[in-house]
C-alpha positions in Angstrom: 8.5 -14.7 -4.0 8.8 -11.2 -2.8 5.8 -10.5 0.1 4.7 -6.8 0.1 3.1 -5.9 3.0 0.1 -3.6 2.4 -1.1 -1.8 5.4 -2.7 1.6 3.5 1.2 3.1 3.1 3.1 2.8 0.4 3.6 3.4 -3.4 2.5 -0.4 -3.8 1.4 -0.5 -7.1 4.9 0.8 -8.7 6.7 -1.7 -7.0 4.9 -4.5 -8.2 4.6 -3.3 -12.0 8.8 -3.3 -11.2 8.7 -6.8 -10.4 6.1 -8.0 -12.8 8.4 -6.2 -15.6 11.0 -8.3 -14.0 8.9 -12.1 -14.0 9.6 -12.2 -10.7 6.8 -13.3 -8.5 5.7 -11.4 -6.0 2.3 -11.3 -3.6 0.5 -8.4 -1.6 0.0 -9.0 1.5 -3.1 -7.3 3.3 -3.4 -10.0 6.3 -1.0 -11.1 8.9 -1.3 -14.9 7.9 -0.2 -13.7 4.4 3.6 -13.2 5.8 3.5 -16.6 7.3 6.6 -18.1 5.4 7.9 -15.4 3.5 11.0 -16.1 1.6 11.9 -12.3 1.4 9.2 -9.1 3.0 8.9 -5.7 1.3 8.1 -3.3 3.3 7.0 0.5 1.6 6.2 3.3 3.7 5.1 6.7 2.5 3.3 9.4 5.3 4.2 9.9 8.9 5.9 7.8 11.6 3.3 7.3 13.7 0.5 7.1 11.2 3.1 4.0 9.6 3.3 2.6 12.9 -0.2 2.6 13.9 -1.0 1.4 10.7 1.1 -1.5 11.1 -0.1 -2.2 14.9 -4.1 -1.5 13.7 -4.2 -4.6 11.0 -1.7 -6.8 13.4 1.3 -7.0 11.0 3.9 -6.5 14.3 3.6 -10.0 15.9 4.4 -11.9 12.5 7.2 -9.7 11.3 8.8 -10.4 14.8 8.6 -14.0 14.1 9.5 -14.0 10.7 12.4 -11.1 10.6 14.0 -12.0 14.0 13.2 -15.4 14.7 13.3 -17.0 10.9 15.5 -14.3 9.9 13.5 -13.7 6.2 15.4 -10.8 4.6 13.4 -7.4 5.2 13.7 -4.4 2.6 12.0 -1.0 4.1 12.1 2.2 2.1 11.9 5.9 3.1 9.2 5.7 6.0 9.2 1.9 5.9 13.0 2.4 6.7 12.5 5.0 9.3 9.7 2.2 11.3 12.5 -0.2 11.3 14.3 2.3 14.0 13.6 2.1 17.9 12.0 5.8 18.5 11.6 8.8 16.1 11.4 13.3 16.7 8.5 13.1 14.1 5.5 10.8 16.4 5.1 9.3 20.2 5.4 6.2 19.0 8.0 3.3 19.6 9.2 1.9 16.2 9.9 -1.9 15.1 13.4 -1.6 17.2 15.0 -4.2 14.6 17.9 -1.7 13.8 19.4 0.4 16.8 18.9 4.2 16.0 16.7 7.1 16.0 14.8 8.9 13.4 15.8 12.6 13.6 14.5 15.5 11.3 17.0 17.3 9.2 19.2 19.9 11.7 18.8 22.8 9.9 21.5 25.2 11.5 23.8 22.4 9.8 22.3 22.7 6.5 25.1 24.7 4.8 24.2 27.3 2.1 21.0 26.3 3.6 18.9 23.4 1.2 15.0 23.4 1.5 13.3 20.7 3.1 12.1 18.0 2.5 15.3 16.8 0.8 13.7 16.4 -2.7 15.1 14.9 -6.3 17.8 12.9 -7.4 21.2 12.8 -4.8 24.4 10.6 -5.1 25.0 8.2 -2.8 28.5 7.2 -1.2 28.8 3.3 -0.6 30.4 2.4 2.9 30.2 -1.2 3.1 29.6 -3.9 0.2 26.1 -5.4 0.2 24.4 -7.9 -2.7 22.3 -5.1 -3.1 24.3 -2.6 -4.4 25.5 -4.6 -7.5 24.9 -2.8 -10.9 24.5 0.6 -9.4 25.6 3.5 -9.8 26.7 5.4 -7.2 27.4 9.1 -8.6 23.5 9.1 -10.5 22.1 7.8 -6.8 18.9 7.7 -6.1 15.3 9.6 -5.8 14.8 10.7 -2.1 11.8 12.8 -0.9 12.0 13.2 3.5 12.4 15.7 6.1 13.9 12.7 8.8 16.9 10.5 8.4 17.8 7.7 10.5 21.0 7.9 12.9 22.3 4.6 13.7 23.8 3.7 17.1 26.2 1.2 15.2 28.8 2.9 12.5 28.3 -0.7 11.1 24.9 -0.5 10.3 25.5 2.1 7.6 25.2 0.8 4.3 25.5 3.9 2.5 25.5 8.0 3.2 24.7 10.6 1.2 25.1 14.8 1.6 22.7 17.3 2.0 23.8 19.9 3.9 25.6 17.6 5.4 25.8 13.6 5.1 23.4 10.8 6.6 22.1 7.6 6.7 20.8 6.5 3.2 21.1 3.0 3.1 21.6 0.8 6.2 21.4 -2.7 7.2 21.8 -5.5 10.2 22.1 -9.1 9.5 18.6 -9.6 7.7 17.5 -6.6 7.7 17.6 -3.7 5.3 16.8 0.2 5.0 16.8 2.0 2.3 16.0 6.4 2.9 15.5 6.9 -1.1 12.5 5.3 -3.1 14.1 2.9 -5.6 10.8 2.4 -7.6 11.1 6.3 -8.6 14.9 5.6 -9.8 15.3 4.4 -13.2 17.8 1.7 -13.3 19.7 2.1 -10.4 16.2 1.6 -9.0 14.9 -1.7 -10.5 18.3 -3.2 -10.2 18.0 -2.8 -6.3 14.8 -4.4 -5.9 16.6 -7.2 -8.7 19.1 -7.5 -6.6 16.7 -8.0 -3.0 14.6 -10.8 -4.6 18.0 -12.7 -5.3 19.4 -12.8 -2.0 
């Protein structure tokens, strides 16, 4: 059972058409007592850091994920801004993040952008795998992903990186700490390299 948290951010419904394609149940979860006992938590995340955050904080979402990512250690999955809450502080909002990976949120430096790419980073980019992860089975690398951001997380542990990809120069697409897992990119606007992904996190 895959838990979606819905807290008014996310492309929700294209996820779960993904997993419904796939028979593999899933639930939406719009109250905090709807995590309790999660065997795995997605959580989407489209709009701006502290919009996300407060969003998150308004319908009381915080407290349970604490208990159930850090203390039960259930297997989190955030995507694009749903990654970017996972990290401790961000240059886009005021407002602390989840803290459950080490790292900062940083907008695009664009005097290192060479030949000088538009933002956001928009469209389909490879990505370049730097550890092995479950996750990553059946894709392919060199098509990538669908990204769509102006931030990208820095982590404070090399480790943490799961993946980078270039633009301008390379970052953070992919990372992960014990449990817990980030992905920049939205996999439920990537085709196949996409389903398998979230395929992949519901059989962990």
């Amino acid at each position: 059972m895959i838990t979606i948290i819905d807290y008014g951010s996310g492309n929700i419904r294209a996820i779960a058409n993904i997993y419904e394609k796939l028979n593999i149940p899933y639930m939406i979860a719009k109250h905090p007592d709807d995590v309790i006992g999660a065997k795995k938590i997605f959580l989407p995340g489209v709009g701006a850091f502290d919009e996300t955050i407060s969003k998150l904080d308004e319908i009381g979402f915080r407290s349970v994920l604490d208990k159930e990512v850090l203390e039960n250690k259930v297997p989190i999955l955030g995507i694009c801004v749903g990654m970017q809450i996972l990290a401790e502080t961000s240059e886009e909002g005021a407002l602390k993040g989840l803290g459950y990976i080490k790292g900062h949120v940083k907008k695009f430096d664009v005097t290192k952008l060479k030949g000088k790419p538009k933002l956001p980073h928009l469209g389909w980019n490879s990505i370049e795998i730097k550890r092995k992860t479950p996750l990553f089975e059946n894709i392919d690398p060199y098509k990538g992903f669908y990204f769509l951001h102006t931030y990208c997380f820095e982590c404070s542990i090399d480790n943490d990186i799961l993946s980078t990809t270039h633009y301008g120069y390379s970052f953070s697409s992919a990372i992960n700490h014990n449990n817990i897992f980030g992905f920049q990119f939205h996999p439920e606007k990537s085709h196949s390299n996409g389903v398998n992904l979230l395929h992949n996190f519901a059989k962990l």
